[in-house]
C-alpha positions as CSV (number, residue, x, y, z in Angstrom):
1,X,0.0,0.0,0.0
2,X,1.1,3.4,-1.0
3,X,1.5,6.3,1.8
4,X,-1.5,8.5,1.0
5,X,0.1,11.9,-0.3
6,X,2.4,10.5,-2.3
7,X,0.2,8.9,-3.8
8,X,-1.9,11.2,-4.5
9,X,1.3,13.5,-5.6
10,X,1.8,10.6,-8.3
11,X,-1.9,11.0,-9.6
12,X,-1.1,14.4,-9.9
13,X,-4.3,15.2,-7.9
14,X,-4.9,18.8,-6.0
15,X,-4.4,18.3,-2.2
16,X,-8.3,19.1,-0.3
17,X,-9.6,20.7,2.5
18,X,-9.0,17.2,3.5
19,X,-5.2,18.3,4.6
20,X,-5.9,22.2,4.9
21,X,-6.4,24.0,8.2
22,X,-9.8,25.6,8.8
23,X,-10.2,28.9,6.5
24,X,-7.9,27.7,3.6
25,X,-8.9,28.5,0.3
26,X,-11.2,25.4,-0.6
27,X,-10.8,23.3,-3.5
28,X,-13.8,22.3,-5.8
29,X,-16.3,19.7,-4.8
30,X,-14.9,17.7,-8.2
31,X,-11.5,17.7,-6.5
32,X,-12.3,17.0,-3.0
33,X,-14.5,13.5,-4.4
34,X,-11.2,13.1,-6.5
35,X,-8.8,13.1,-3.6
36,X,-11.9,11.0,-1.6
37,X,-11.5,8.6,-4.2
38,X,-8.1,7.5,-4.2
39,X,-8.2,7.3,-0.5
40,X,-10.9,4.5,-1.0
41,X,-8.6,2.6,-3.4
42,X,-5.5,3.3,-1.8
43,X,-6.2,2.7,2.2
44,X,-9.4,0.1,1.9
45,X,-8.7,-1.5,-1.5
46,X,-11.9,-0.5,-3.4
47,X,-11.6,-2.3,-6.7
48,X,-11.4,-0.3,-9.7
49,X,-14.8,-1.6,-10.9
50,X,-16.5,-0.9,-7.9
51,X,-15.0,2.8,-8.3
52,X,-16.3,2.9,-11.6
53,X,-19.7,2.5,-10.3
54,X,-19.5,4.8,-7.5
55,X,-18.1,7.4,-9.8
56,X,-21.7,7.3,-11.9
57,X,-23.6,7.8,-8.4
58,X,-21.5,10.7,-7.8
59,X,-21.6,12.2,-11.0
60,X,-25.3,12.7,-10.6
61,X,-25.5,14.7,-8.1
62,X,-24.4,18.6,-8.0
63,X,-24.1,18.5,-4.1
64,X,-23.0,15.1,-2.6
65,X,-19.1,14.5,-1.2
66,X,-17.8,15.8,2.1
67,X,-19.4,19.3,2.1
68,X,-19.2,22.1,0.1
69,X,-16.3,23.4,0.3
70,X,-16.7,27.1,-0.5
71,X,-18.5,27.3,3.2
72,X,-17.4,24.0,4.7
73,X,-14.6,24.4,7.6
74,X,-13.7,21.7,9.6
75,X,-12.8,21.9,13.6
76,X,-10.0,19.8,12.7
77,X,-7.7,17.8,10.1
78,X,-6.6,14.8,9.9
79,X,-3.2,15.7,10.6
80,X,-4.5,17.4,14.1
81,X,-6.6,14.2,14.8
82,X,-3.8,12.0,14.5
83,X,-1.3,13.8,16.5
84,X,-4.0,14.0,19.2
85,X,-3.5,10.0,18.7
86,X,-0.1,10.1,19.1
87,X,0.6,9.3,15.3
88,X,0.5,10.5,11.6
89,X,-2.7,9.9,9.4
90,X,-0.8,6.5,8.2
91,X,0.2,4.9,11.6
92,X,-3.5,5.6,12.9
93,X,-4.8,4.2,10.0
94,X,-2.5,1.0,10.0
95,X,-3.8,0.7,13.6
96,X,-7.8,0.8,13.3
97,X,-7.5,-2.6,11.2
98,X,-8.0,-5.4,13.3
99,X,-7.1,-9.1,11.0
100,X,-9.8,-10.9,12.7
101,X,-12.5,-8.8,11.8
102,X,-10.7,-8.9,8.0
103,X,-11.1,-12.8,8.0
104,X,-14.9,-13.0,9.1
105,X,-15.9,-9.8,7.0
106,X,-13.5,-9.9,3.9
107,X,-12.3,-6.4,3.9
108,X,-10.7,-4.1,5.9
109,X,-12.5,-1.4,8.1
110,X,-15.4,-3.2,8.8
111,X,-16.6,-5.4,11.9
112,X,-18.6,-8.2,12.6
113,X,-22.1,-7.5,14.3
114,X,-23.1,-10.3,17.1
115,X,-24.8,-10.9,20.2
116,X,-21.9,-11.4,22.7
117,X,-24.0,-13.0,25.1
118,X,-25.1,-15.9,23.2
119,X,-22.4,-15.8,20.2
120,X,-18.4,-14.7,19.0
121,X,-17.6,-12.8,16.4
122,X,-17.3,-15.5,14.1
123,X,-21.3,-16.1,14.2
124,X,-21.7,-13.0,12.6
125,X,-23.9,-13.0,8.9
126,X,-23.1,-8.9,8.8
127,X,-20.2,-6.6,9.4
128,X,-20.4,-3.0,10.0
129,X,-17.9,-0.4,8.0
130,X,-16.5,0.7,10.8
131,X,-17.2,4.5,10.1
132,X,-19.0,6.5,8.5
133,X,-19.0,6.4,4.2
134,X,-16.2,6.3,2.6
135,X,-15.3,4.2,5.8
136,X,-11.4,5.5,5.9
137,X,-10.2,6.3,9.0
138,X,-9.3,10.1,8.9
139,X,-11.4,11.3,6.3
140,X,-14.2,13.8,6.8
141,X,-17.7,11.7,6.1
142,X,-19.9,12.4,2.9
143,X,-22.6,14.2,3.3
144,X,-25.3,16.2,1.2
145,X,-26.0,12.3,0.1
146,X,-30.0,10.9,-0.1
147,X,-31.1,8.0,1.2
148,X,-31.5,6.4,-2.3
149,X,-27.9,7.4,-3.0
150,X,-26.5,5.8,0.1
151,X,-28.2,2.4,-0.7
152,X,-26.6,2.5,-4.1
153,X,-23.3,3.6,-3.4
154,X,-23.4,0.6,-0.7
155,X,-24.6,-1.7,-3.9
156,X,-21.7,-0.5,-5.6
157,X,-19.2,-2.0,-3.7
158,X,-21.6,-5.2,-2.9
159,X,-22.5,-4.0,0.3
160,X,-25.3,-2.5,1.2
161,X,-28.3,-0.6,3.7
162,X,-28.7,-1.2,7.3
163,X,-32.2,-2.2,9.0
164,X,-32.3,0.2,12.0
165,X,-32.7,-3.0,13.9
166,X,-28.6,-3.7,12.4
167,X,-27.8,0.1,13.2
168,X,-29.2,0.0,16.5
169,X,-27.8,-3.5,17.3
170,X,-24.5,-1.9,16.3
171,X,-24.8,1.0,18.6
172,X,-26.2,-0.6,21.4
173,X,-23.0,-3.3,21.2
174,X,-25.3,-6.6,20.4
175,X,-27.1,-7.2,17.5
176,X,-30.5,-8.7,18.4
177,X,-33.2,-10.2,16.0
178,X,-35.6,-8.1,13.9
179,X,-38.1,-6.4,16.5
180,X,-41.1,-4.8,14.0
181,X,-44.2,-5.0,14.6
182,X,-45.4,-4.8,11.1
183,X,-49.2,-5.5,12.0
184,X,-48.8,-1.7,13.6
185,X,-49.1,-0.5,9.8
186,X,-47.1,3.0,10.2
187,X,-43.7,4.4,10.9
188,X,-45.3,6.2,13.7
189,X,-46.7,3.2,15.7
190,X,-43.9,0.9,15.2
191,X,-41.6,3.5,16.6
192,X,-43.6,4.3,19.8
193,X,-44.0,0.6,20.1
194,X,-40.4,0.1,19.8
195,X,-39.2,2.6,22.1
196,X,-42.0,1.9,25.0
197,X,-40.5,-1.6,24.6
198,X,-36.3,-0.2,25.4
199,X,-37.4,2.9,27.2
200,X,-35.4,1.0,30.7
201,X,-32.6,1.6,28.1
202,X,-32.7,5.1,27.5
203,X,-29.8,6.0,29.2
204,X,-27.4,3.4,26.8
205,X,-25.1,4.8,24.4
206,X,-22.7,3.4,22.4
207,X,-19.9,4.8,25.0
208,X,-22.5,3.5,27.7
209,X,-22.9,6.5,30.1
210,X,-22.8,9.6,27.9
211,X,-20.0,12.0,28.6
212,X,-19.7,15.3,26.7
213,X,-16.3,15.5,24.7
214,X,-15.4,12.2,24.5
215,X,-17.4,11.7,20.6
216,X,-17.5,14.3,18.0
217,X,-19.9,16.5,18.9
218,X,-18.1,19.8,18.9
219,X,-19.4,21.1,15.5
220,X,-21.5,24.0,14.9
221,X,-24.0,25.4,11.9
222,X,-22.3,27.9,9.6
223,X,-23.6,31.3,10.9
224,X,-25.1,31.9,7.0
225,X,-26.8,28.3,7.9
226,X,-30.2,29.6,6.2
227,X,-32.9,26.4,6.7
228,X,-30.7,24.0,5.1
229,X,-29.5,25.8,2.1
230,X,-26.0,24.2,-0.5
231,X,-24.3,27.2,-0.3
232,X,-25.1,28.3,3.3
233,X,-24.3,25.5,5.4
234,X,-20.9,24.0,6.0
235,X,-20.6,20.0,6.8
236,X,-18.3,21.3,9.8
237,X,-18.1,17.5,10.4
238,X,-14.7,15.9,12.2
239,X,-12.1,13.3,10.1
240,X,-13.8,10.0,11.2
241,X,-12.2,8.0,13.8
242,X,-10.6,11.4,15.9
243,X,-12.4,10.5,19.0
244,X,-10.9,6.7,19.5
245,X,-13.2,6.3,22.6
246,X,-16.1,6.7,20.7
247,X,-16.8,3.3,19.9
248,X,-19.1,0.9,20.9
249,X,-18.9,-2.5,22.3
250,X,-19.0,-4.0,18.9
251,X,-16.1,-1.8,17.7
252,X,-18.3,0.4,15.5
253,X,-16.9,5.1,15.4
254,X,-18.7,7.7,15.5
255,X,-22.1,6.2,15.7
256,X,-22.7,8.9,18.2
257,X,-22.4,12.2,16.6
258,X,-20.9,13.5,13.6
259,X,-23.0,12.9,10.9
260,X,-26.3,11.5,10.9
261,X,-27.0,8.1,8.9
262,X,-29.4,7.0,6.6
263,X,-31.0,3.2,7.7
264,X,-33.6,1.4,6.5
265,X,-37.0,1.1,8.4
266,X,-39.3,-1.8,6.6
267,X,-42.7,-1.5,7.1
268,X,-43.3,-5.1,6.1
269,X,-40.8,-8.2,5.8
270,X,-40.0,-7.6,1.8
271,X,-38.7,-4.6,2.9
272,X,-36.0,-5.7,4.8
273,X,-32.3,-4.7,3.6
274,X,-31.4,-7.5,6.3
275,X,-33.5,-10.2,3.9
276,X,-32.0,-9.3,0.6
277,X,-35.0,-7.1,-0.6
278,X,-33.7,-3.9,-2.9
279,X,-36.8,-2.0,-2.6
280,X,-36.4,-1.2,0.7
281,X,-38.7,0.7,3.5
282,X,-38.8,4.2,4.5
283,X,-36.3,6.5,5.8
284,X,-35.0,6.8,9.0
285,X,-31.8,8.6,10.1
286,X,-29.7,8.8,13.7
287,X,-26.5,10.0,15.0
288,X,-25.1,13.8,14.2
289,X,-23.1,16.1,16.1
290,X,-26.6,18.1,15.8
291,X,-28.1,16.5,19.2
292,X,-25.6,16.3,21.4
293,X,-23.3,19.0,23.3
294,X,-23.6,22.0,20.8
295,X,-27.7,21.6,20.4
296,X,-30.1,19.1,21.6
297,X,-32.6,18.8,19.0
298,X,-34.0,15.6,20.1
299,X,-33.6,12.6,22.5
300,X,-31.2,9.8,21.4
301,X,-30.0,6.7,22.9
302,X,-28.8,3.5,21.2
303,X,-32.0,1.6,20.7
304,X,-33.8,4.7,20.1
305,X,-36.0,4.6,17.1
306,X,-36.3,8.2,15.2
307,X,-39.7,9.8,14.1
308,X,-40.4,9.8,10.4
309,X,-38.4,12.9,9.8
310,X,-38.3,14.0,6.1
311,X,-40.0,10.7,5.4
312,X,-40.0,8.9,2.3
313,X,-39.4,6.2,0.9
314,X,-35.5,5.2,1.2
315,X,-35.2,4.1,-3.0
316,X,-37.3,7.5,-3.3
317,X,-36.0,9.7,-6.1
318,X,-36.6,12.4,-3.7
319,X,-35.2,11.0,-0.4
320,X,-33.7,13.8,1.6
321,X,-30.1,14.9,1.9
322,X,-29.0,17.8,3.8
323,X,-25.4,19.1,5.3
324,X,-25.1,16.8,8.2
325,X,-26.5,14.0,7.1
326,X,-24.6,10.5,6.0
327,X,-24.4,7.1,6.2
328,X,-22.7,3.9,6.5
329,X,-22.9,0.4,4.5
330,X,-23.3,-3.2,6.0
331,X,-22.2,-6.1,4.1
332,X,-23.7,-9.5,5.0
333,X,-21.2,-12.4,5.8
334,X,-21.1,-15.5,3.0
């Protein structure tokens, strides 16, 4: 494997925001998905056909990638969140790969989701990326993405959606079986159902008791932050992975703030990511740096399941995106 700026010196590609400290003059969002890119070949090994596809996703879209970078600025870079870690961007990276989770999920950057009371990792039938997309330890997560986006850039590498059921398993550090009561008929009664059913678990995170500063939750709306606007709000997100204690059990980052995710919520069982369906359910979405120590928006706790927020249907050609919002991919086990 390559060390990363050379690399990218070698392509001949423009050096990001990525590497810039906050207030540099920004690169274009064409470059910054450029640089994003060859990251995801050269530290996770994304084939070239894979990239291929993800390139056509991208190239749809005027806004997706890690934030627009004309209003975008970052509380920190990669280079400040690895010295913080005692290290350079490479040695952290070398160190978040762990070669048992490689051998059950196949790929590196992703872990195995399990119930460790009943079962070892090596029971697992789906692994986790380990942070948010494009799942490479220092890099600042895509945003500005749709739900229908997310699912097919997952697709594109032969990955794919998470249930919430997988997200929340994930979060909560044991992945437990399917828990929707479908016969409910709406997104609204199978959520209050759901969370009168883990409401004695309301004070579980994914770093158990919650402690301000220890995940990224330190960002903060642009002040031209309008309602939601492109060109008025900044993702002011964090390079993945710069909080090391914000983890859960299972081994999964940044599940707790940062960006939000996109998930799958079926609404019957033919919409369920976690049975091999492709049309999917409806939206939901959880995490963000929004609800935590800067503003409480909402409640949140690991089995928490949100309201039907900007709800749609997830393959929707109008799912919604917006400047904090994200995802991550989980790839079943074969």
């Amino acid at each position: 494997m390559k060390p990363f700026l050379p690399y990218l010196m070698a392509l001949g590609l423009a050096l990001t925001p990525l590497a810039l400290p906050s207030g540099a003059q920004a690169q274009t969002l064409a470059q910054n998905n450029e640089a994003m890119f060859a990251e995801m070949q050269a530290v996770r090994g994304v084939s070239s056909s894979a990239m291929s596809r993800i390139r056509q996703i991208f190239a749809g879209s005027s806004w997706i990638g890690q934030g627009n970078p004309a209003i975008t600025r970052h509380p920190m870079t990669p280079e400040q969140a690895a010295e913080r870690q005692g290290g350079t961007v490479d040695s952290v990276r070398r160190h978040y790969r762990n070669a048992r989770f490689e051998r059950i999920c196949g790929h590196p950057y992703e872990v195995p989701l399990y119930d460790p009371a009943t079962q070892s990792p090596e029971d697992a039938t789906v692994c986790a990326f380990m942070f948010e997309y494009p799942n490479v330890p220092l890099a600042y997560p895509v945003t500005w993405v749709t739900a229908r986006e997310a699912a097919l850039l997952c697709a594109a590498e032969g990955a794919r959606m998470g249930d919430a059921h997988e997200w929340e398993g994930a979060a909560a550090g044991a992945l437990l079986p399917p828990d929707y009561p479908f016969q409910l008929g709406s997104p609204q009664a199978m959520r209050a159902w759901h969370n009168n059913r883990y409401a004695n678990q309301s004070n579980v995170y994914s770093i158990g008791t919650w402690r301000s500063g220890v995940c990224a939750t330190g960002s903060s709306k642009s002040g031209s932050c309008n309602g939601g606007s492109f060109t008025g709000c900044g993702s002011n997100t964090y390079p993945a992975g710069s909080f090391p204690q914000c983890h859960s059990p299972l081994g999964v980052y940044d599940i707790d703030g940062n960006a939000a995710e996109h998930m799958n919520l079926p609404l019957n069982e033919s919409q369920m990511a976690s049975r091999g369906s492709t049309e999917l359910g409806v939206t939901e979405m959880k995490g963000s740096w929004f609800i935590w120590d800067t503003v409480r928006a909402h409640p949140h706790w690991a089995r928490w399941r949100a309201p039907f927020w900007h709800g749609s249907r997830v393959m929707a050609q109008n799912s919604h995106r917006n400047y904090h919002l994200g995802f991550r991919c989980f790839r079943d086990v074969r």
